[in-house]
Structures are given as C-alpha cells and as structure tokens.
C-alpha angles and dihedrals in degrees: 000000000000114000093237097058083048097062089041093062096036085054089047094050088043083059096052096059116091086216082060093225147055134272132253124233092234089057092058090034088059089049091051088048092047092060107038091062121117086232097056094086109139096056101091134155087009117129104195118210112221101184110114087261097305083139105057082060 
C-alpha cells in the first residue's frame, strides 16, 4: 500500500476517535502489563476497551 494511502487512513481513523488521536503501542503495552500482573485479582469476565474512546462512538 502506497505510503500515502497509509497516512490518509491513519488520519481518518485518528478523526473518528473522541481522544482525536492513536494510540501508541506502549499505552496498550502498560495496560497489558497492568493486567497481567499477579496482583490484579479482582478484575474478572471484563473486556476493556483501550481505544481512546472509538468505542463509545
């Protein structure tokens, strides 16, 4: 894919996020992290959503 069509849907999926921007893979890295940790026991059956918000939309 052409570099340039890249950009453009990156830039159209940044727009539909109510954060207004993408993510980073070391914000989704420090959830993974989070929740993977031994001492994260009372979180069970939840299925976060960590997408600025693209989900409330």
């Amino acid at each position: 894919m052409p570099e340039t069509v890249v950009q453009q849907i990156k830039r159209e999926e940044a727009a539909r996020i109510p954060l207004g921007r993408r993510g980073e893979p070391e914000e989704v890295a420090t959830w993974i992290l989070r929740l993977a940790d031994p001492a994260t026991t009372w979180l069970t059956g939840q299925v976060p959503a960590i997408d600025g918000g693209l989900n409330l939309t």
